[in-house]
C-alpha positions as CSV (number, residue, x, y, z in Angstrom):
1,X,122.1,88.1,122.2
2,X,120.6,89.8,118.9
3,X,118.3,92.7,119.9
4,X,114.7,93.1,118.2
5,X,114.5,95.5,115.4
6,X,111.7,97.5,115.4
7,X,109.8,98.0,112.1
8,X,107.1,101.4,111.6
9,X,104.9,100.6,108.9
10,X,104.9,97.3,109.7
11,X,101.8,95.8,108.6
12,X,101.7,97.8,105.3
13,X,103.0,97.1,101.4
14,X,106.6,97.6,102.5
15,X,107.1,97.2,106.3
16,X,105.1,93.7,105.6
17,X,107.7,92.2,103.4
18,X,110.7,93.4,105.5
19,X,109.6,92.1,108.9
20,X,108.9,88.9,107.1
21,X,112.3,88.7,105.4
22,X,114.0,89.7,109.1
23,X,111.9,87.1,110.8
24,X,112.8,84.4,108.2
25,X,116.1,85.4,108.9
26,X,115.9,84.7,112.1
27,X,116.2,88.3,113.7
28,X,113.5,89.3,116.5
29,X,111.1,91.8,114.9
30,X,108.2,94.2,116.7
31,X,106.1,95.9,114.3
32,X,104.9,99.3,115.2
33,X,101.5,100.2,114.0
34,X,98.7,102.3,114.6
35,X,96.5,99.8,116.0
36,X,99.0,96.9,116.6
37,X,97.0,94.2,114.4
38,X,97.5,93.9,110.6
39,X,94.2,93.8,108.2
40,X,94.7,89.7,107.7
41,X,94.5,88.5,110.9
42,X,94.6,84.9,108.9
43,X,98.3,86.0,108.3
44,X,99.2,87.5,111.1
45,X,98.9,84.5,113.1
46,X,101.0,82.4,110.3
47,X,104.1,84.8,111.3
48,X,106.7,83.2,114.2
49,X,106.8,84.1,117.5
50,X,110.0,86.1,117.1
51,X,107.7,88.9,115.7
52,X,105.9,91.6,118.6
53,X,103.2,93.6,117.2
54,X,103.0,96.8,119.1
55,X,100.5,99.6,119.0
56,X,102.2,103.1,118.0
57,X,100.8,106.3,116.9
58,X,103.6,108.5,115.0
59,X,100.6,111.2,114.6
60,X,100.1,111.7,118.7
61,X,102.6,109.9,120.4
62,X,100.8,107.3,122.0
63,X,103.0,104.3,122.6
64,X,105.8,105.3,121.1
65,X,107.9,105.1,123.6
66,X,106.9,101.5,124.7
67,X,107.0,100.7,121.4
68,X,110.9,101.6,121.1
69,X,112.1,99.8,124.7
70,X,115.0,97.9,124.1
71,X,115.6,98.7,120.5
72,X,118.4,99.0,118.8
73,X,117.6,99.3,115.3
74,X,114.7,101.0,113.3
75,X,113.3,100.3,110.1
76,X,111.1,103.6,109.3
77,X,108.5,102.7,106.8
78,X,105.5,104.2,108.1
79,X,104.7,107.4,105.9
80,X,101.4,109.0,104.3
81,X,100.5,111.2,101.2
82,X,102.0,114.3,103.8
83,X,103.3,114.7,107.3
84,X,105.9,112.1,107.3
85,X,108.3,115.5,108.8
86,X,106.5,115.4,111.8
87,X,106.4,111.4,112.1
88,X,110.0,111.6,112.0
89,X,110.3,113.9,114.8
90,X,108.1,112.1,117.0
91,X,109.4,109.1,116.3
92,X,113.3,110.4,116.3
93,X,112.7,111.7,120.4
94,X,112.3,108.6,120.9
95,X,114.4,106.7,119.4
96,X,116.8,109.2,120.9
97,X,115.8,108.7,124.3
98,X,115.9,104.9,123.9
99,X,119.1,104.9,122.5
100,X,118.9,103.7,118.9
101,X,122.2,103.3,116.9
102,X,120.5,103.0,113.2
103,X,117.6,105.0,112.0
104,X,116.7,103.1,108.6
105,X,114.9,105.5,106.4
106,X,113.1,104.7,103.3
107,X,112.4,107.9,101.1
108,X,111.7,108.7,97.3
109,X,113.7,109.1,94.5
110,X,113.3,113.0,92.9
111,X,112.6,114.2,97.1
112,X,115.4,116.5,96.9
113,X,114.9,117.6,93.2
114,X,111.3,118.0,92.7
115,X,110.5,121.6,93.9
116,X,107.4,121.9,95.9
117,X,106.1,125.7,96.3
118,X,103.3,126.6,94.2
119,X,99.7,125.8,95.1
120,X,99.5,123.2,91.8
121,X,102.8,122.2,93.5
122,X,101.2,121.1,97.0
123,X,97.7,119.2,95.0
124,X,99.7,117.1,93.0
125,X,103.4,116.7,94.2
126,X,103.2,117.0,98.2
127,X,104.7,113.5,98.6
128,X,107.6,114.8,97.6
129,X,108.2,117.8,99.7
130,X,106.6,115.4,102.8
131,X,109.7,112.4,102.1
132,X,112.3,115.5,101.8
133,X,111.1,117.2,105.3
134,X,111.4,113.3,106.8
135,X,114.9,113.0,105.3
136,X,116.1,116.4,107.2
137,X,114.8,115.3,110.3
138,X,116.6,112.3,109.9
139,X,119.8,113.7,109.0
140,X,119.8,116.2,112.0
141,X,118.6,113.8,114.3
142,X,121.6,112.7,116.1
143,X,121.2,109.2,115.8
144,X,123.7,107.0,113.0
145,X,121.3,106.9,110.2
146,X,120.5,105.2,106.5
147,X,117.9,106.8,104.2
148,X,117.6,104.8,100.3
149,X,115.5,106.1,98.2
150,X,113.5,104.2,95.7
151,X,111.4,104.6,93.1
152,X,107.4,104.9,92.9
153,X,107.0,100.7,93.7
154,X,104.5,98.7,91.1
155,X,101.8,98.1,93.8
156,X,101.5,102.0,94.0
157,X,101.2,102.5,90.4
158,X,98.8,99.9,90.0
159,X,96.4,101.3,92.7
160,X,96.9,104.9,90.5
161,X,95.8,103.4,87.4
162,X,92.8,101.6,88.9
163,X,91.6,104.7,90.3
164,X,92.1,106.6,87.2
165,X,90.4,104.2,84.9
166,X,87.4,104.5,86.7
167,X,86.7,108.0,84.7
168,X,85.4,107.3,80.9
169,X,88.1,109.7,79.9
170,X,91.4,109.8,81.5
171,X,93.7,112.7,81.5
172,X,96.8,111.8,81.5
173,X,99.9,113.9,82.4
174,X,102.2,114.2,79.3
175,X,106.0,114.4,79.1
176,X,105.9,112.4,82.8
177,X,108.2,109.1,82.7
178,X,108.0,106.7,86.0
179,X,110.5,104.1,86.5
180,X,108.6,101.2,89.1
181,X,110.2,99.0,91.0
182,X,109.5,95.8,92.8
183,X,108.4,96.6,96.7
184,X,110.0,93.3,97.4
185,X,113.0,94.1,95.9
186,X,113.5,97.4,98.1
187,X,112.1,95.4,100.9
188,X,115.5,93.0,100.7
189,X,117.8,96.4,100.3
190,X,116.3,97.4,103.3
191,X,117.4,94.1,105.6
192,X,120.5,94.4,104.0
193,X,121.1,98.0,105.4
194,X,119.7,97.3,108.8
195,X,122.1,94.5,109.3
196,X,124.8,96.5,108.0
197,X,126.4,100.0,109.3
198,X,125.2,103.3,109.0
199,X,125.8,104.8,106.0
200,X,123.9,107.7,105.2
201,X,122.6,107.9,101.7
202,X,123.0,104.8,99.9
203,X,122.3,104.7,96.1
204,X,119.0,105.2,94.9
205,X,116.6,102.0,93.9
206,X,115.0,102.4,90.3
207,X,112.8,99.9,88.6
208,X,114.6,98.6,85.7
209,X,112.8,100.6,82.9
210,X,111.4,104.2,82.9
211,X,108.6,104.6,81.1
212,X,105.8,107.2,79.8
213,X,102.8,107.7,82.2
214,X,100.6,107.0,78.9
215,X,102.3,103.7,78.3
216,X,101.8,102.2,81.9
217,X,98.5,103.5,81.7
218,X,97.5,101.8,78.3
219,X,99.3,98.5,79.6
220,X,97.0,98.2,82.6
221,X,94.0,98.8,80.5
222,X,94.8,96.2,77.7
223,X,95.6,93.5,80.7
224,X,91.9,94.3,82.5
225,X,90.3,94.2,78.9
226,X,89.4,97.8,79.5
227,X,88.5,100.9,76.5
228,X,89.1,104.5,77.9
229,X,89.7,107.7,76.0
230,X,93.1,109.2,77.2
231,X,93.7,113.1,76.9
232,X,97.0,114.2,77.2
233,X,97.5,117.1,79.8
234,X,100.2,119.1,80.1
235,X,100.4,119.9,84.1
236,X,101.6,123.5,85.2
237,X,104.4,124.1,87.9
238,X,107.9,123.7,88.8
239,X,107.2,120.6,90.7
240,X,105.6,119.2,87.3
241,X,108.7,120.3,85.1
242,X,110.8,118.6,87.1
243,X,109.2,115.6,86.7
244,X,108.8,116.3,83.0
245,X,112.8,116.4,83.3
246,X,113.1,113.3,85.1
247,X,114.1,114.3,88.7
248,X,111.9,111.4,90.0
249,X,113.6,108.7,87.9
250,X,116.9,107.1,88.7
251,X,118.3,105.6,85.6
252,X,121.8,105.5,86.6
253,X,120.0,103.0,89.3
254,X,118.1,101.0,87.6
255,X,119.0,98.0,89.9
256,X,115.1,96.2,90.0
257,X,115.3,92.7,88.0
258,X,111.6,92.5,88.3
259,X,109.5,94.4,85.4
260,X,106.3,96.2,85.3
261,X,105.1,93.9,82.7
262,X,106.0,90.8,84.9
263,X,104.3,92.8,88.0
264,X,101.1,93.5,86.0
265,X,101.0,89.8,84.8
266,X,100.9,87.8,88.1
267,X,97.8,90.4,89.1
268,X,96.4,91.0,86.0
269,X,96.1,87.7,83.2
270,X,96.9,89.5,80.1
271,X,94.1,89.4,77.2
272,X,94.3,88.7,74.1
């Protein structure tokens, strides 16, 4: 009999889309989040009875280990802007103690290559140093393990240019390239490694274009019929010339079919 796969994150932008694509496949699924219950309850209750939500706080502990009884295989998309190192290690004990065979870990593209050591560093780049501490934990945790990592997803840079379009005049970092790529499309890689083997890192996940920070911003503005002044801003650090150099891009991976403009167009009807 299949066991249940248990899914961190679950009720979130990426954990979402893979415990409905296991479920449609027909795998048992228990989502693991903080409070067990996902923000549409209207949804929730649309998924099929193969899927367990379970309350489980990576932060303290609490339910963790109920949360990974029986389980075989882990999907690990529960992460934050820092401290995904020490989620991993709670989560990793137990996992460990439950005896997991496949830790599925889903990172960022440029976590190894985007030095994070300066105090600019920390403000504007932690994410980067957090995914790379997760990704040691994972690869010293003595369980058989997967980690892909993927490029910044469209729904994330959508949120960013929202926020920053709020501000008349919107500095803008210059020099920076982002490559997005479709959260649904990393959510099918995912499935596809947790039904496979371990295989430690697979190839990175890029959106199918890279392009300048300025140009996605101007994009989102002309599709919300929106006027702000941009002002180019160099950003100081190493993490920052690294990302001027293109350590968070993977264009030798450019794999996503689905493009930003596409993206911004079924959330965003495009003026005239």
């Amino acid at each position: 009999m299949a066991t249940t796969i248990l899914v961190t994150g679950g009720t979130g932008t990426l954990g979402r889309q893979v415990v409905e694509r296991l479920a449609a496949a027909g795998h048992a699924v228990r989502v693991a989040s903080r409070h067990a219950t996902t923000a549409d309850p209207a949804h929730d209750a649309a998924r099929p009875a193969a899927v367990e939500n379970v309350a489980a706080d990576l932060d303290t502990g609490r339910g963790v280990d109920a949360a990974l009884a029986g389980i075989r295989t882990v999907v690990h998309c529960a992460g934050a802007q820092k401290g995904d190192g020490d989620k991993a290690r709670m989560l990793v004990r137990a996992a460990r103690d439950a005896g997991v065979i496949h830790l599925v870990f889903i990172s960022v593209v440029g976590a190894d290559r985007v030095p994070v050591t300066g105090r600019f560093d920390h403000m504007a780049f932690e994410y980067f140093a957090s995914k790379r501490d997760a990704e040691g934990v994972v690869e010293g945790c003595g369980i058989p393990w997967t980690t892909l990592r993927a490029t910044q997803f469209h729904d994330l840079a959508l949120l960013t240019l929202k926020a920053m379009a709020k501000l008349p005049v919107v500095p803008v970092p210059s020099g920076t390239r982002f490559q997005p790529v479709d959260s649904g499309e990393v959510a099918d890689r995912l499935v596809e490694i947790a039904l496979g083997s371990p295989a430690g890192y697979v190839p990175d996940l890029g959106g199918p274009t890279a392009y300048a920070f300025g140009d996605l911003l101007r994009s989102y503005l002309a599709a919300a019929g929106l006027r702000r002044l941009i002002v180019p801003v160099r950003l100081p650090g190493d993490a920052a010339r690294a990302i001027r150099a293109g350590a968070n891009l993977a264009l030798d991976h450019a794999d996503g079919r689905r493009t930003w403009e596409e993206f911004l167009a079924g959330h965003l009807p495009v003026r005239a």
